[in-house]
N, C-alpha and C positions, 0 to 999 in steps of 0.2 A: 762247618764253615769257620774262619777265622775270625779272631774278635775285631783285627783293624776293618777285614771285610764288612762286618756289620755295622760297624764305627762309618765307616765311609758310604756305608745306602743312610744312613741317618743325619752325617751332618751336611749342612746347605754351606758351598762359599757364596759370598759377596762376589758380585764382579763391577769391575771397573772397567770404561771407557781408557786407554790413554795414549798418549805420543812418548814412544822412546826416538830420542834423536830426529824427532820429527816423521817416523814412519808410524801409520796407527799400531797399536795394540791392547789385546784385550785381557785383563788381569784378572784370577780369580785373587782372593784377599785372605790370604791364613792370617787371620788376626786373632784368634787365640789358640790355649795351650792342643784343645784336641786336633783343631784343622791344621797344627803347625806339624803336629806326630804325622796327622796321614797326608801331607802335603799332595803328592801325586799320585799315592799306591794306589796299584789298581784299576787304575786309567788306566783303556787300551793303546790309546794316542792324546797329540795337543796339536794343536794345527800349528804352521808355521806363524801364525801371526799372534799367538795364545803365549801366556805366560803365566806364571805364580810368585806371587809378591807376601815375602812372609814380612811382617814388622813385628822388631820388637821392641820391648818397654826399656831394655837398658842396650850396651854396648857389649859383645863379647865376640869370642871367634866361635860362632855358632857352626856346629858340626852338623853335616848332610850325609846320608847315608843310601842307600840304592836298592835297599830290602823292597822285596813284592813290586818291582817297576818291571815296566812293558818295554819301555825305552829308554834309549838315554838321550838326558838331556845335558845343557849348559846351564853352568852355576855361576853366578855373580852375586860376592857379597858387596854393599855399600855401606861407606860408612854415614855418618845424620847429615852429611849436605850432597849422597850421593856419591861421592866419590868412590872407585871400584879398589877395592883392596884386597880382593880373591878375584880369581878367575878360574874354574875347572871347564875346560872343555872336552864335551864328548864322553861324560863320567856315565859308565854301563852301571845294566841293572843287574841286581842277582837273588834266587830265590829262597836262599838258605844264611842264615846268622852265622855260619861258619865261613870264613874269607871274602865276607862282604866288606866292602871299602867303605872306608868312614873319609868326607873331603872335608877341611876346616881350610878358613884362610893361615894365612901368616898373622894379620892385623884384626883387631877388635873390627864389626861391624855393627851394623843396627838393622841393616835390611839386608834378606837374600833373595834373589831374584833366580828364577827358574826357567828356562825357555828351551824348547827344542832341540836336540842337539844341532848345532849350527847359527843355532838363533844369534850367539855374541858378535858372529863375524855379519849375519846378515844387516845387524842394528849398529853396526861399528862400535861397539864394546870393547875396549881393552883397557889393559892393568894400567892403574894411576889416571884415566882420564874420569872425565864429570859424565855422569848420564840425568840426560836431562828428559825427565817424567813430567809431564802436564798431565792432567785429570780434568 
């Protein structure tokens, strides 16, 4: 068995309640360095209403990758009031470190947001607007 495999029956995320754009959704919470490596590998699925919210402690064009995923989902990076400054949709998974895609924004971020694929268009997501997360 693989080491992220074991890594992921070991560690717990956090979940969160919350409103994207006013439609509910439910957040797991990569908030540190391990749960941020195995953000979704491994998962079979995420429901449409499910997302992953990674935060981090500074600003950068934090790269996302598709290693060990089941599906694919939508990426949105934010920058610290929210605002969308990546956008990948519909980014496939794949099983091998050779020709796997690496997605970085253009602009620094602070948070990346993970949802289903189709998730951006369901929560009206798109590049340069605010999303607005209540908890």
């Amino acid at each position: 068995m693989c080491l992220t495999r074991l890594l992921y029956r070991a560690v717990r995320f956090r979940t969160a309640a919350a409103r994207c754009n006013g439609m509910r959704l439910r957040l797991l919470l990569a908030d540190g360095a391990a749960k941020q490596m195995l953000g979704l590998m491994h998962r079979e699925r995420i429901g449409a209403d499910e997302g992953m919210l990674f935060s981090f402690t500074r600003d950068d064009r934090w790269p996302i990758w598709m290693l060990n995923m089941r599906f694919s989902i939508d990426i949105v990076w934010l920058d610290r009031d929210f605002m969308v400054v990546g956008l990948e949709r519909s980014a496939k998974p794949c099983a091998s470190i050779i020709g796997c895609a690496t997605y970085r924004p253009a602009q620094r971020a602070r948070y990346v947001l993970e949802l289903k694929a189709g998730g951006a268009s369901r929560y009206g997501i798109r590049l340069n607007g605010r999303l607005r997360l209540k908890f």
